[in-house]
N, C-alpha and C positions, 0 to 999 in steps of 0.2 A: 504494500500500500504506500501512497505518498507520505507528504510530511503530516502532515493533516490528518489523514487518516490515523499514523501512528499516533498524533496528538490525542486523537478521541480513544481509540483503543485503551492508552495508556492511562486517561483519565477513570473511562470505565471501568479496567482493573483496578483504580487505588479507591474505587467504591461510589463516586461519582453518580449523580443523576441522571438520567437524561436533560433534563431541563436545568440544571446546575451547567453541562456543559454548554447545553446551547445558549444559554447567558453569557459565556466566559467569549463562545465565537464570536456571539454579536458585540460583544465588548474589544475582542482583541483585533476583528478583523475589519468592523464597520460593514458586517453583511447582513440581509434581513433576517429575522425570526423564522420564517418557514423556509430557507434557505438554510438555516443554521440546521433547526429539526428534522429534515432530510437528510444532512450530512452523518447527522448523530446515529439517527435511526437506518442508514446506508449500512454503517460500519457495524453496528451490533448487529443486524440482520446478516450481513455476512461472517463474521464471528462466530454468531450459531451454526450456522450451516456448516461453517468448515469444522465444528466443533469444540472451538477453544473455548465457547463459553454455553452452559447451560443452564436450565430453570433456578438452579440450585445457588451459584456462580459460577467462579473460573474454572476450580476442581470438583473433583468426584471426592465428597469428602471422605474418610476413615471409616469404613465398618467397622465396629467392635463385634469381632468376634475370634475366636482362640485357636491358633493354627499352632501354638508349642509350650509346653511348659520346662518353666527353667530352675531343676533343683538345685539349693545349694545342701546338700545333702547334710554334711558333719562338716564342723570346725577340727576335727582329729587333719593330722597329720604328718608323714612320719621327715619332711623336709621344713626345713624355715629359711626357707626365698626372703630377701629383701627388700623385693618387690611385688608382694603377693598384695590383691586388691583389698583382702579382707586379715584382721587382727590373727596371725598365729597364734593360738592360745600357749603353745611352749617359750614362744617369747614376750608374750603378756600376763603369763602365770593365772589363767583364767582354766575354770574345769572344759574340756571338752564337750561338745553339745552333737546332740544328733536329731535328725527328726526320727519321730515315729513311724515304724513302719506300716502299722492300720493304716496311720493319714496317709504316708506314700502312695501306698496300693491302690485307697478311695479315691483320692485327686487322679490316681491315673484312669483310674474306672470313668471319672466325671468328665475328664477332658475326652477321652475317646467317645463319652455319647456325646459330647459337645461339638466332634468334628474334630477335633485334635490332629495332626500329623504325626508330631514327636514329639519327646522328652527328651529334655540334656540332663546329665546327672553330674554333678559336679560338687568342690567343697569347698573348703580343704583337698582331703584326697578321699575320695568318693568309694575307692578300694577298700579302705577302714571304716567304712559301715559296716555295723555289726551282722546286718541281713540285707547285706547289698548283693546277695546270688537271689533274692527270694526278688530283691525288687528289679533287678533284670529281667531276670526266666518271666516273671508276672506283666511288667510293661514291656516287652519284646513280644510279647502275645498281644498286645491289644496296638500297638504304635512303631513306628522308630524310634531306636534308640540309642543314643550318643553319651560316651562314656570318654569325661576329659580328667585326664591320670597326668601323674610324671612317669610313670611308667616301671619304677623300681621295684613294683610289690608283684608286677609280671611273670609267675614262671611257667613252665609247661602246662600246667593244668587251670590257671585260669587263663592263658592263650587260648586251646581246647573250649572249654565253659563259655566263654567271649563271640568265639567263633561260631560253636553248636547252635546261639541264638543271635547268629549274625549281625551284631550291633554295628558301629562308627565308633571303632579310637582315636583320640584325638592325644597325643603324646609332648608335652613339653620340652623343646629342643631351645636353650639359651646360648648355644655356641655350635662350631662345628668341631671343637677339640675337648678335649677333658680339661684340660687349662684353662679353658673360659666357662664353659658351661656348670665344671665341679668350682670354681669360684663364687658362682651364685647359688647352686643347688646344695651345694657338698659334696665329700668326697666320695667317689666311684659312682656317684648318681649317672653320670654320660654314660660310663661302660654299660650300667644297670637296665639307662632307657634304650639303647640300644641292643642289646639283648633280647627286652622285648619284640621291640621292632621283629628282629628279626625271628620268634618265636611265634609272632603272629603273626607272619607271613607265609609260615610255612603249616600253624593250621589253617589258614585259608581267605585271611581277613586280609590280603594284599591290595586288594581294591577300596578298602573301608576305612584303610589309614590316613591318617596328615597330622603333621608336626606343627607346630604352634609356639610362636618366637616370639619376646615381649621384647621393643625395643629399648635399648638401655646404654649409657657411656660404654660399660665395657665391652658390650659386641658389634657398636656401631660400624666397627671396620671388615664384624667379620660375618658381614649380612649374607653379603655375593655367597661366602664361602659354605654359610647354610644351605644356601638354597643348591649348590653340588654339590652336596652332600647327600641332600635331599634327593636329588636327582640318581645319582649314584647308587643307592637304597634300594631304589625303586618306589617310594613312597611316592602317591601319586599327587600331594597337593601341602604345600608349605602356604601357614598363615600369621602374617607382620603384625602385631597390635601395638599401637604408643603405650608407652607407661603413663599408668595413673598414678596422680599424686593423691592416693585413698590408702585405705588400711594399714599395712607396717610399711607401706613405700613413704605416708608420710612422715614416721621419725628417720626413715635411712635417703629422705631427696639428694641430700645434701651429694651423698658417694654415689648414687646411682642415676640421675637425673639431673645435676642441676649444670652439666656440658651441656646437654640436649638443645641443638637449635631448631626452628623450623626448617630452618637452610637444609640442613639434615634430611633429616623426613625428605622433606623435594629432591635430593639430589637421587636417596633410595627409591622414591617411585620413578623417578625418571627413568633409572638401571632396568626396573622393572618395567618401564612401559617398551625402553628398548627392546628386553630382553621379546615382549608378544610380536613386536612388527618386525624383529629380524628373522623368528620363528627358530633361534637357538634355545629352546629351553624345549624341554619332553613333558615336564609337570606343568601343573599350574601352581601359579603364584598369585597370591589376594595379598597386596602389599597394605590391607588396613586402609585403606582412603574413600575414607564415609563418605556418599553422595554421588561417587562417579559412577553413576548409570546411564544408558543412553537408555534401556527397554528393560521391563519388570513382566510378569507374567501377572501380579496383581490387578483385583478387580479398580482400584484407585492409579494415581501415579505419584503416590509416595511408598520413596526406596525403604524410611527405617518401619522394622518391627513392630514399632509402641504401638500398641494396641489391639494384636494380633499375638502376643506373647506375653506369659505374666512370670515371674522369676519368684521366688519362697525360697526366704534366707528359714535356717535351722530352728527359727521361733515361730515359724509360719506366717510372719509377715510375708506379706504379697507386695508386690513393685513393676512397675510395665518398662523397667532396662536393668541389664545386669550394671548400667553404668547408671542410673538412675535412682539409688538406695537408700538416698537419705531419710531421716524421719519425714520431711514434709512430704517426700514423693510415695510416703506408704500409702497403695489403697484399702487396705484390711487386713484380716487373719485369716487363715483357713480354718478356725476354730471356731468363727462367730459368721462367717459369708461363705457361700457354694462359687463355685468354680463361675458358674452362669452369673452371677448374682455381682462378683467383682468385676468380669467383665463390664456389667453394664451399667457400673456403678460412675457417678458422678466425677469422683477423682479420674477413671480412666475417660473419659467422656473431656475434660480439661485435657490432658495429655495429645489426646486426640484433637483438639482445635487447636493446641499451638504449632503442633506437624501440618494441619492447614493451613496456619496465617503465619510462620516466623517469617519465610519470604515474603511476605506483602507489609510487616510494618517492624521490620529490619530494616531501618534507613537506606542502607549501604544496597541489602536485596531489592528493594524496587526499582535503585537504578541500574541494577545488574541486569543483563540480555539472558546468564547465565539462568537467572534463580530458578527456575522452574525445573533444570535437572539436578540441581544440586540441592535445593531449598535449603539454605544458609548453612547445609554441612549438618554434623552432630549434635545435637543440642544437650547430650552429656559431655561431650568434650568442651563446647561452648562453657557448661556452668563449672565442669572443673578447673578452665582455668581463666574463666572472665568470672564468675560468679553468678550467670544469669543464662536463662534460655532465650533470650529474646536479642543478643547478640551472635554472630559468625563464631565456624570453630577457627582453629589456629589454621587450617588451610587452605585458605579461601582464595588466594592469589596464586596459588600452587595451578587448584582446577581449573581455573580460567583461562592459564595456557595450557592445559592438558585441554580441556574441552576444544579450544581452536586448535591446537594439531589435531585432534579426533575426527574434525567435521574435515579438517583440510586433506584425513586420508580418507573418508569415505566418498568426497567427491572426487579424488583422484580416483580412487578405484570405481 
């Protein structure tokens, strides 16, 4: 469209009248009233049509409804990472917590009549549940099921057990050498998770596996070398996450985090964008960079989660991100609200309208061309380290030139 046209377009989006804009033309341009409202009603009638705007607005808002639930099983653990999101109770001298296994069992019962796809079972180390075979074997009958370990507690026969009910290991890899990765894990942890690796490969889970890398000062050099490693394995998918400054990472920032630049970040996804367009790499790599979607398979077109995922820390509080945990962001218990019931409950219902509007009253997002694939990035990263959802995460200038090479290689091609 022209200039004009954009002009009304863009008014429209930030909420605009009809009759607000057509005042603003006759004002700006000295053209008649029914000249203005033709122009107005030109460009939203062609907008619907091609689809950018419907009865509703711009977007297809957020369904609440529960496609995974996110356990954090037991605070037990038999490592004390430095960077671990939530309090070590070995290093906080706090008793060990687990959830109940009735409640386990019944949330999985609830979410599968609710449509559920899967379950993550995580913790701590999700392995030291005390009846963590009963809540496999039970939720591997009813959903997928994803099991993220460090991998140490791995031997023959729970590879075997793992395998028989076919889940997704997801294994912690902080280094490509035991020098880096037993730095942060502890000693013989690398040899340990590897082992598994490869005891799970050989009962049959080769295809179900991927490593999981938190990035942090001490491996930021030795990302590339993860990811051939990776490669090398045979593991078919390596996944990048930023460090959070939450749970014991916040008293250790100082040794583990506080190099960290954004420059960083940019220059590893870069490798990583390299590494798809030269088509040198055999796995795949998810280098962690919230927003870069071009196409979702979802009924809406927003990328994150919230609101199709609810996550239960070990006290059965309920929360719609694993990066999202704070007291304010709780939306209940699983002891006093059904699975159905928090979905549709008013806290996730808020969560859900600001994944519709941060892009539209994010200063910075409305003048962005970008927002609409990105909508202003993660808005747990945003609040971890701006303190607010209603500002950009820390990546924001990164995707804007990834998005223009993206567009400039699909028009080439």
């Amino acid at each position: 469209m022209n200039d004009t046209g954009l002009e009304i377009a863009r008014a429209l989006e930030s909420g605009a009248s009809e009759r607000e804009i057509t005042e603003r033309l006759v004002s700006k341009y000295a053209i008649g009233a029914d000249q203005a409202r033709r122009d107005v009603r030109y460009v939203l009638d062609e907008l619907t049509e091609a689809q950018f705007v419907n009865d509703e607005g711009w977007t297809t808002p957020r369904t609440r409804r529960l496609g995974s639930l996110y356990f954090h099983l037991t605070t037990r653990c038999n490592l004390s990472c430095p960077h671990c999101y939530v309090s070590c109770p070995e290093a906080s001298h706090d008793e060990p917590r687990d959830m109940a296994t009735r409640d386990v069992l019944r949330l999985i019962d609830e979410a599968a009549a609710a449509g559920a796809r899967a379950i993550t079972l995580s913790g701590g180390e999700p392995l030291l549940h005390p009846e963590i075979r009963a809540i496999i074997a039970h939720g591997s009958s009813k959903v997928g099921v994803s099991v993220l370990t460090n991998g140490t507690l791995i031997d023959g026969d729970w590879a075997a057990f793992l395998a028989e009910h076919d889940v997704d290991v997801q294994v912690s890899l902080d280094g490509s050498t035991a020098a880096i990765h037993d730095q942060l894990r502890g000693r013989g942890s690398f040899d340990r998770a590897l082992n598994a690796v490869d005891l799970l490969q050989k009962a049959g889970l080769r295809d179900r596996l991927n490593f999981c890398t938190t990035l942090m000062s001490q491996n930021l050099s030795d990302l590339e070398a993860i990811i051939k490693l990776t490669e090398r394995l045979g593991v078919p998918l390596v996944r990048f996450i930023p460090l959070r400054r939450t749970g014991t990472a916040e008293t250790t920032w100082d040794s583990i985090g506080s190099d960290l630049r954004v420059d960083d970040h940019a220059a590893f996804y870069r490798y990583t964008e390299e590494l798809r367009e030269k088509g040198e790499c055999s796995i795949h790599v998810s280098c962690g960079l919230s927003g870069f979607v071009l196409t979702n398979n979802k009924d809406d077109d927003l990328w994150c989660p919230a609101g199709e995922q609810l996550v239960i820390d070990t006290a059965g509080d309920v929360f719609p991100c694993v990066l999202l945990m704070r007291d304010e962001d709780r939306l209940g218990n699983i002891h006093d609200d059904s699975i159905s019931h928090l979905c549709a409950s008013e806290g996730m219902a808020r969560f859900c309208d600001i994944l519709d509007n941060r892009r539209r009253k994010i200063g910075e997002c409305v003048a962005c061309s970008w927002r609409n694939l990105c909508q202003g990035g993660c808005m747990g990263i945003a609040l971890d380290h701006k303190g607010t959802v209603w500002d950009r995460d820390l990546f924001c200038d990164y995707r804007k030139d990834a998005y223009r090479r993206a567009f400039d290689r699909l028009l080439r091609s």
